[in-house]
N, C-alpha and C positions, 0 to 999 in steps of 0.2 A: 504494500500500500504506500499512496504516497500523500505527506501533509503538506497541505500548498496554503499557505497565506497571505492575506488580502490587509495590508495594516492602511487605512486612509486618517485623515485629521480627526473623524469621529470615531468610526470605528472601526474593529478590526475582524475579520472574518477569517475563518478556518473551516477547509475544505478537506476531505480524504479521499481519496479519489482510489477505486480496487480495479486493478488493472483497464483504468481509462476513464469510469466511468464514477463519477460523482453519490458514494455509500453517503456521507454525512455533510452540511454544515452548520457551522457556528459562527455569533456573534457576540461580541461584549464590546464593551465600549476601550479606546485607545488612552491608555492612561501612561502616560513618558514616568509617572511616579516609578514606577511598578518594576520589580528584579526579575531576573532571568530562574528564579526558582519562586517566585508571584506567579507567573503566567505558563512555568511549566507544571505548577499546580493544576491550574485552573484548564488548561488543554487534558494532562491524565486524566481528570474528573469526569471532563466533558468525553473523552474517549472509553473510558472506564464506565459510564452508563447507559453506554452501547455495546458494551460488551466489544471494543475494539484494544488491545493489548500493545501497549508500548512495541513488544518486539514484529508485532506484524505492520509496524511502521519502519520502511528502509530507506527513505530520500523524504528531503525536505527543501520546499522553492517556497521564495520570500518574494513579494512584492510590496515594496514601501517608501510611502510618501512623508513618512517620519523619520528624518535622520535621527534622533534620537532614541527610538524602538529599534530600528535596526540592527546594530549591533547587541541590543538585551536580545531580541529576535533569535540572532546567528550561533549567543552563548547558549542559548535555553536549549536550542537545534544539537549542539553539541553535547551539553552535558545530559538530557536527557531522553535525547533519540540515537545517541551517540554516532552522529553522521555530521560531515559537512555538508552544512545548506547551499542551496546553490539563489543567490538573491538576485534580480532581473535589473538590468542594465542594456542597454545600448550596446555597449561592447561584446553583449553574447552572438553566438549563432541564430538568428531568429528564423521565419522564413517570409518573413515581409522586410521590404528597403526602408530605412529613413533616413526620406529626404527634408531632414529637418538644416536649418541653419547650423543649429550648433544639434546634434543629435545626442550629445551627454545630458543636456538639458531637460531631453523628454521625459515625461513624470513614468515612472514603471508600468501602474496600474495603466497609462495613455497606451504605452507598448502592449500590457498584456491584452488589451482592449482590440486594437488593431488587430493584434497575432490569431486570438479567439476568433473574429468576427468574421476575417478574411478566412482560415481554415473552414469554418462552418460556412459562409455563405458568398464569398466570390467579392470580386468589386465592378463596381465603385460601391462604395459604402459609405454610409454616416452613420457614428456614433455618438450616442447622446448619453452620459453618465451622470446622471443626477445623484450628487454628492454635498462635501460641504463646498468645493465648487461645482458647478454645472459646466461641464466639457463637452466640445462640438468637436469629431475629429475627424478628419480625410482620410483613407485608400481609397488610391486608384482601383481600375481595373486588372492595372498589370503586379498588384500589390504591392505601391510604395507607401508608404506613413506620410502623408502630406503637410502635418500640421493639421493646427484649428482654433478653435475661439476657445476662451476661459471666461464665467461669466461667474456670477457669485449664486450660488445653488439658496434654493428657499429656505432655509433654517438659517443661512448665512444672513440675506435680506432681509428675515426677519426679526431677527437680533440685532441688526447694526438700527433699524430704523424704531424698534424700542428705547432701545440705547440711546438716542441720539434725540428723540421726541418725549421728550418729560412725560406728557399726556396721555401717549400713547401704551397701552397694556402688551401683553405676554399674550400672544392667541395658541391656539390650535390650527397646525397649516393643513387644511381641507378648503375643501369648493365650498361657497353659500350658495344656496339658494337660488339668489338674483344674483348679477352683475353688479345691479345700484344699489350698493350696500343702506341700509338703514339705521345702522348701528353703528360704533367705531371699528365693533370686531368683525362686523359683515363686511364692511369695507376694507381694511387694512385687508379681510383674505380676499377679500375682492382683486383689490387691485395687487398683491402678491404672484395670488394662486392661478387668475388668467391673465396677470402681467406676462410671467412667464410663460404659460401658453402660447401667446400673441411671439412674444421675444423669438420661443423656440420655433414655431414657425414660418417667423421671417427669416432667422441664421439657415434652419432645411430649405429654403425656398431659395437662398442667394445660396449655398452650398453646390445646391443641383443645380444652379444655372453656370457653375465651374464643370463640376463633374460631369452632369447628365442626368437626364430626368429618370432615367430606370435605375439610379443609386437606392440603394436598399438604406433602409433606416432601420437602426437598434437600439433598445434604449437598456439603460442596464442602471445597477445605483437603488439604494434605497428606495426613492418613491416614483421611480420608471413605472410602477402597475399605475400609481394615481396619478399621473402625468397621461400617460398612453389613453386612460379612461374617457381623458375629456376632448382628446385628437384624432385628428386621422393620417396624421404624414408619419405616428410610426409602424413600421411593418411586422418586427417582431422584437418581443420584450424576452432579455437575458440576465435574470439576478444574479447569475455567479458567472459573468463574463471573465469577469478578472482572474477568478481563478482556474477557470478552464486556458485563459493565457498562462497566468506562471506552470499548470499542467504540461502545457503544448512546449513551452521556452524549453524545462528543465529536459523533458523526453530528448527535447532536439539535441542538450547540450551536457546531456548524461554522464556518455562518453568520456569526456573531457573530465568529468568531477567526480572527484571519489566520494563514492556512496556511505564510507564508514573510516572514524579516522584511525589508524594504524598505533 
């Protein structure tokens, strides 16, 4: 089996994947407090009440947006799955191009994103990952990483404009009812929750007029079901995109990484 993790600003997902295909996942929330024997607790627990056994786990792939967790990540990996991790980079074997400017720069989860999307469904593509940013990203047809747009995801927007508006309350981010909110909290999700609607569907609409109008759309991220719900430009919704990338990376790049340390 293999444990592939998903670490983003909020939170962090844990996948097992038994020869290819996706047995478990998990989430808890992303805490940079937290030791490398904190979080390899909390994985054995969570594996251990599935009746999945530390030693039927023999490779472990990292994808993270948190320099921070990363290397408590790579020690935990070690000490107790007793394997080196293999964490997703730019610099591995993928089997998509990036043609980014600076291609170190790409966020992992953007990679693993691409790598998933284009094995499963071809290009050109757009992906749309609603996180604590909201990411818009490009392959081709011929499978290269294009780049994309960065936008601040709805938990974000809605914290910064609390924060920043005395008056304004703490909502619940769902759809109301109307559009023309009645209330403060009918309106702040108002203008939020089909802001972002409108947003995302002008970014798909100017995307596909680069690419081409038969680019497939994915949405993947926390609230991809309740986004997707109130649309029609996306085509199919993937909640463990990312981890089925770091799946695809580590397979690719196996090889090259020892599976157990000496």
């Amino acid at each position: 089996m293999l444990l592939c993790i998903d670490v983003g600003n909020t939170h962090t997902q844990f996948g097992v994947f038994d020869r290819g295909k996706l047995k478990r996942d998990y989430r808890v929330a992303s805490e940079v407090v937290r030791t490398e024997d904190e979080i390899g607790i909390v994985v054995l627990s969570l594996l251990k009440h599935h009746g999945i056994k530390v030693s039927d786990v023999n490779g472990v792939g990292i994808s993270s947006v948190v320099p921070n967790l990363t290397g408590i990540l790579e020690r935990m990996s070690q000490k107790y799955f007793d394997c080196e991790p293999l964490s997703v980079s730019a610099n591995l074997e993928l089997e998509i191009k990036i043609a980014y400017d600076e291609p170190a720069a790409v966020g992992s989860d953007r990679i693993c994103n691409a790598v998933a999307g284009y094995k499963k469904y071809g290009g050109p593509l757009i992906i749309l990952d609603f996180g604590t940013a909201t990411t818009f990203d490009a392959v081709s047809a011929e499978g290269a990483y294009l780049g994309g747009a960065i936008a601040p995801g709805l938990e974000t927007a809605a914290t910064d404009l609390q924060r920043k508006a005395a008056k304004l309350p703490r909502i619940e981010l769902r759809f109301p009812r109307e559009v023309i909110g009645k209330t403060t909290v009918s309106s702040m999700q108002s203008g939020i929750m089909y802001g972002a609607v409108d947003a995302m569907e002008g970014m798909v609409r100017r995307m596909k007029a680069v690419l081409g109008s038969d680019s497939k759309v994915i949405a993947t991220g926390g609230y991809a079901r309740i986004m997707a719900a109130e649309t029609g430009v996306i085509d199919y919704i993937e909640p463990t995109l990312v981890l089925d990338g770091v799946r695809i990376i580590y397979e690719t790049n196996r090889k090259k990484t020892p599976r157990h340390r000496s």
